[in-house]
C-alpha positions in Angstrom: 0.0 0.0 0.0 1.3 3.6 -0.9 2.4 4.7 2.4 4.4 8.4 3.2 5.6 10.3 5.8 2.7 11.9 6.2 1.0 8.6 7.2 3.1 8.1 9.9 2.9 12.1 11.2 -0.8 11.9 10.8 -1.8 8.0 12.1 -3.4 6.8 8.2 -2.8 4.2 6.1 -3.0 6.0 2.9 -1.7 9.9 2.2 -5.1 11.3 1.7 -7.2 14.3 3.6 -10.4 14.5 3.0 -11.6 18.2 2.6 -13.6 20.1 5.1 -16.6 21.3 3.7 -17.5 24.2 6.4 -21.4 24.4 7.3 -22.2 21.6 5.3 -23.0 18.0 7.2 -20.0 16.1 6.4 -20.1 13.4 9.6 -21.1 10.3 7.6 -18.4 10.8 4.4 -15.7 12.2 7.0 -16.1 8.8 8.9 -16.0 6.5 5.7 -12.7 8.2 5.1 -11.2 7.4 8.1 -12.5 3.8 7.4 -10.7 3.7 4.4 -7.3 4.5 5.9 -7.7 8.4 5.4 -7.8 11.7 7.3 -11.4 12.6 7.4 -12.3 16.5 8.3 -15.5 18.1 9.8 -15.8 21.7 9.3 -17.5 24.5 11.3 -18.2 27.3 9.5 -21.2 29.4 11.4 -22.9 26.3 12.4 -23.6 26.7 16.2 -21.8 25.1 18.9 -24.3 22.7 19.8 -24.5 21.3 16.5 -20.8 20.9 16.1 -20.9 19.3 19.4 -23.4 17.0 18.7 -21.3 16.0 15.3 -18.1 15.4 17.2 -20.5 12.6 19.0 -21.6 11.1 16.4 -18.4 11.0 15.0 -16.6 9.2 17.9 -19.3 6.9 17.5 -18.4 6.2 13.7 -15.1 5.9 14.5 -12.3 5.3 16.5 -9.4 6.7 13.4 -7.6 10.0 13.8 -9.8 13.0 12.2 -9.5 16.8 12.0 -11.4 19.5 12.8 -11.4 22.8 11.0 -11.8 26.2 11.5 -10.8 29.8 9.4 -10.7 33.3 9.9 -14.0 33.7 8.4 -14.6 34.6 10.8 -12.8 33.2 13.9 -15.7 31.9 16.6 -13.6 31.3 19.1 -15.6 29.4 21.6 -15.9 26.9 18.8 -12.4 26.9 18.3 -11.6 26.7 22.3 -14.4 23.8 22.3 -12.2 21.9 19.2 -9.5 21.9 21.7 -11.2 20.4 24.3 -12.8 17.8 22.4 -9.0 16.6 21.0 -9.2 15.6 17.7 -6.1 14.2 16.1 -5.9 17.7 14.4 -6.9 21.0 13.3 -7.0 22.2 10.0 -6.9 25.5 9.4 -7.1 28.2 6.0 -7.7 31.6 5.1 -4.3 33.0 7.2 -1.9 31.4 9.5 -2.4 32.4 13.3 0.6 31.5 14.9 -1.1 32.0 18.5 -4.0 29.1 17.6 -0.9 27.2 16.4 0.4 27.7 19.7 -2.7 26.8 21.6 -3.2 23.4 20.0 0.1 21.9 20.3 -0.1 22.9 23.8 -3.2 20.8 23.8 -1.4 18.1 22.0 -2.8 18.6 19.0 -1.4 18.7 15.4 -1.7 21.3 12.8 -2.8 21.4 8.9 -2.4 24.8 8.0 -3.7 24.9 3.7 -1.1 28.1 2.0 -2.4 29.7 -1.2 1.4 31.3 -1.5 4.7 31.2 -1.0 4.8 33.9 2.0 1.6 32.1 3.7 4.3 29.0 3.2 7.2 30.8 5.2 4.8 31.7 7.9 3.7 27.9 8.3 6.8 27.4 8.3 7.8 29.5 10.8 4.5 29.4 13.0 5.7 25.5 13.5 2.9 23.6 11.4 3.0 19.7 11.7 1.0 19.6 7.8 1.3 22.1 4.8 -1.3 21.8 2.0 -0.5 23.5 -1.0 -3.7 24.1 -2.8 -3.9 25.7 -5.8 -6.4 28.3 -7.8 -8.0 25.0 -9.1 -9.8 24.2 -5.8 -13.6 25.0 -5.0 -14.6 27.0 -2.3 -11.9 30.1 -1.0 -8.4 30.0 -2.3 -6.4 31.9 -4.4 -4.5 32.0 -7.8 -1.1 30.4 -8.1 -2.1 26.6 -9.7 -0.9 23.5 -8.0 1.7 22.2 -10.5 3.5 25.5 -9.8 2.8 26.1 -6.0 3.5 22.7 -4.5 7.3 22.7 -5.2 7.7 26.2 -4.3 6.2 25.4 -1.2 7.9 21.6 -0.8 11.2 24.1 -1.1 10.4 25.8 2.1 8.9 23.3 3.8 12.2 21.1 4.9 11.1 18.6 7.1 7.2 19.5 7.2 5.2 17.0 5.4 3.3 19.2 2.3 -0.1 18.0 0.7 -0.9 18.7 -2.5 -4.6 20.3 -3.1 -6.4 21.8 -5.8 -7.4 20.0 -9.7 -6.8 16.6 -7.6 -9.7 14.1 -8.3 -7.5 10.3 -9.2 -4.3 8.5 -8.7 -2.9 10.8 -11.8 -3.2 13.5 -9.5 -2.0 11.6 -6.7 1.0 10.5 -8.7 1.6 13.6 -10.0 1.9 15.4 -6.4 4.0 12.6 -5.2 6.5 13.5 -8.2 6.5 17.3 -7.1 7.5 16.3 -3.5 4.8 16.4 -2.1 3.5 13.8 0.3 0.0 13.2 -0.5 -3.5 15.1 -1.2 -6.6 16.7 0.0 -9.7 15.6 -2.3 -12.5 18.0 -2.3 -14.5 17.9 -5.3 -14.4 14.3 -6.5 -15.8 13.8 -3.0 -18.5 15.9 -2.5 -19.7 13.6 -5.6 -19.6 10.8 -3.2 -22.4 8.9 -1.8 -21.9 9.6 1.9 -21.7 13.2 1.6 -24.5 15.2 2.8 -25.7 17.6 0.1 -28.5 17.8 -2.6 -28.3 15.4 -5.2 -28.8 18.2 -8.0 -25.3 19.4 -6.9 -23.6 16.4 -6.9 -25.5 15.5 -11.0 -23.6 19.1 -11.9 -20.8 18.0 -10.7 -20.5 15.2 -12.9 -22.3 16.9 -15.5 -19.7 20.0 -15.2 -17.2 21.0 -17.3 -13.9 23.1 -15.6 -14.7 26.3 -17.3 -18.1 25.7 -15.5 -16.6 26.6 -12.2 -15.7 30.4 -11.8 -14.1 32.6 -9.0 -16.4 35.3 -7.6 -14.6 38.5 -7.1 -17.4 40.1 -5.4 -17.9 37.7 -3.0 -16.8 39.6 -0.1 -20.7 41.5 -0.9 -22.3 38.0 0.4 -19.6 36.1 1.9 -18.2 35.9 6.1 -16.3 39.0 6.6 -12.8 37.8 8.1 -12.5 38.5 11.6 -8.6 39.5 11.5 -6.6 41.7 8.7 -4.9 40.6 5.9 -7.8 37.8 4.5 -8.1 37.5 1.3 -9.1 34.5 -0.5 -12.4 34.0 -3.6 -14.0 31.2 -4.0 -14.9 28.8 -7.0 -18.2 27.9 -7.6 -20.5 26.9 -9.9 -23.1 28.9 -11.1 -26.2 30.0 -10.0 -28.8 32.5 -10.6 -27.7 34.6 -7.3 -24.1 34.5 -8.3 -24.6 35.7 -12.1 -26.6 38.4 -10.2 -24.0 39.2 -7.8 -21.3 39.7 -10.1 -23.0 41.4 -12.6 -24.4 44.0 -10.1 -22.5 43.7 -7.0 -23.8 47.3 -6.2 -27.2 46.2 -6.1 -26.6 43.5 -3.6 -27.3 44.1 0.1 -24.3 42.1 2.5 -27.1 42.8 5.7 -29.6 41.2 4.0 -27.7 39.0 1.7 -25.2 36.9 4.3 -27.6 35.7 6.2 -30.4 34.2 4.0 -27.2 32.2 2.0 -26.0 30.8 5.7 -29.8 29.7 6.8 -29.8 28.6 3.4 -26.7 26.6 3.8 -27.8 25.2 7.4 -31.1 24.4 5.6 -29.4 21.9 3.4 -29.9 24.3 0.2 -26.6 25.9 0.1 -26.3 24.4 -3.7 -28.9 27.1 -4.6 -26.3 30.1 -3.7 -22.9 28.2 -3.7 -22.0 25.5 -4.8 -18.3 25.4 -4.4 -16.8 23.1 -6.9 -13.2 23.0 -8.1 -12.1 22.8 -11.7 -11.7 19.3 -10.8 -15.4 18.4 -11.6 -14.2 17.8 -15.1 -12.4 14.4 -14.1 -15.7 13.4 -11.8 -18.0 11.0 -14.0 -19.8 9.1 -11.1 -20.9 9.5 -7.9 -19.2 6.6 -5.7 -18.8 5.2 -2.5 -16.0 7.3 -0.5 -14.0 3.8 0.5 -13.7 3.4 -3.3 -12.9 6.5 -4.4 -9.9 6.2 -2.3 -9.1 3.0 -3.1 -9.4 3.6 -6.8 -6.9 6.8 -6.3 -4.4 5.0 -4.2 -4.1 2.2 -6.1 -4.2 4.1 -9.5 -1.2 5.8 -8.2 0.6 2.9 -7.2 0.3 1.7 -10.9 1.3 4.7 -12.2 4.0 5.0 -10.7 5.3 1.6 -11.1 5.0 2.0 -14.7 7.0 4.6 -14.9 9.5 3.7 -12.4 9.5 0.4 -15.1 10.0 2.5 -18.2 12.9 4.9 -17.1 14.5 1.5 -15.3 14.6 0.0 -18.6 15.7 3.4 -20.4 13.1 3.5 -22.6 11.5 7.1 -22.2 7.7 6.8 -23.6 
């Protein structure tokens, strides 16, 4: 079985983080991960407290495997965060900036660190702020990141990183993609897209159809998203995210003016808590165009692992045998 340092700093059997999804129920597919040897995530994005906590139950009940928890600057809630701590998952994962002081307050706790980068300088300050777990994700990715692509981020950052295991995200849906990180230096993947088009995840079924259905000029970044979107609760975010398209969005950035953030925020997030999130965003990455089904989470990680494997024995074959193809 493909097997990386990042297996051993994070406790899996195969180098693969499942992505959080923030307010969306993710408890069932977050489980199935860590059944299949992976690092399943729960996000936390403006649910409330009680739910999360309630989630956290029911995972534990699930499942005995390492998990993360994670939480952004999007804002902060910081009784959320201080409740993650308590509750000791294997790991927090954390995007949109890179507080040094939460980094602080979880290893105290004995708890490791994902911080996802979007740059170089976000890199260094991992790097610096002493996270266990770099993802690289690329301008590819659905939901918030930014604009450097993968191929050309992860070994920039891989350069910095020394020691620090990094994770390739962004335009990663199969073991090409796996293989292909692997060969930049990386030491494994987050999956987003390919599996919020899986069956355990917990969102409408007329997002996960697009999804297969989509093409990866059908996913666009929305510039004017800070109208509708979290405001960050500390300077210096920064961060659009990739969607598909919906009526409120081709609205919204055709005539940002007219759209009202009072009035506008909230109805998307009871929307979202609702289970109809897909009708305002439906993040999806530019990955969509290498989704064709919607599977099992257990076999979309087996099929990407294993994939990889053959890849790269192939190729470790040809070059062996001096015979470039």
């Amino acid at each position: 079985m493909l097997r990386t340092r990042l297996c051993d700093v994070l406790g899996i059997e195969v180098p693969v983080i499942g992505a959080p999804y923030g307010p969306f129920e993710q408890v069932d597919l977050a489980a199935a991960l860590c059944g299949a040897g992976a690092l399943g995530s729960l996000g936390t994005a403006v649910r409330p407290l009680a739910d999360l906590r309630r989630q956290w139950a029911r995972m534990r009940e699930l499942t005995d495997r390492p998990f993360a928890i994670n939480h952004t600057l999007r804002p902060l809630n910081e009784e959320a965060f201080q409740a993650t701590l308590d509750e000791r998952p294997a790991a927090v994962s954390f995007h949109l900036g890179v507080p040094g002081d939460l980094i602080e307050r979880a290893h105290d706790a004995g708890i490791l660190w994902i911080q996802q980068v979007m740059d170089v300088q976000q890199a260094e300050q991992a790097v610096r702020a002493g996270a266990d777990v770099i993802v690289a994700q690329g301008g590819e990715a659905g939901g918030q990141g930014g604009e450097v692509a993968t191929m050309v981020l992860v070994p920039q950052v891989v350069d910095i990183a020394g020691d620090t295991p990094v994770v390739a995200a962004g335009g990663i849906a199969d073991g090409r993609g796996l293989a292909a990180a692997l060969a930049l230096g990386a030491q494994g993947v987050a999956i987003g897209t390919r599996l919020l088009a899986s069956v355990e995840m917990n969102v409408a079924t007329e997002w996960k159809d697009r999804i297969v259905a989509a093409d990866a000029r059908d996913t666009v970044k929305l510039e004017h998203s800070d109208r509708f979107m979290p405001p960050f609760s500390r300077p210096g975010g920064y961060a659009f995210p990739r969607s598909l398209r919906t009526p409120f969005l081709d609205d919204a950035e055709a005539h940002p003016e007219q759209l009202q953030p009072a009035e506008a925020g909230p109805r998307i997030v009871g929307a979202m808590l609702e289970g109809r999130g897909h009708e305002f965003l439906p993040f999806t990455g530019q990955s969509a165009a290498l989704v064709h089904d919607v599977l099992p989470a257990a076999e979309i990680v087996r099929r990407i692992v294993d994939d990889a494997e053959a890849i790269l024995r192939r190729t470790a074959d040809t070059y062996t045998r001096g015979i470039p193809r």
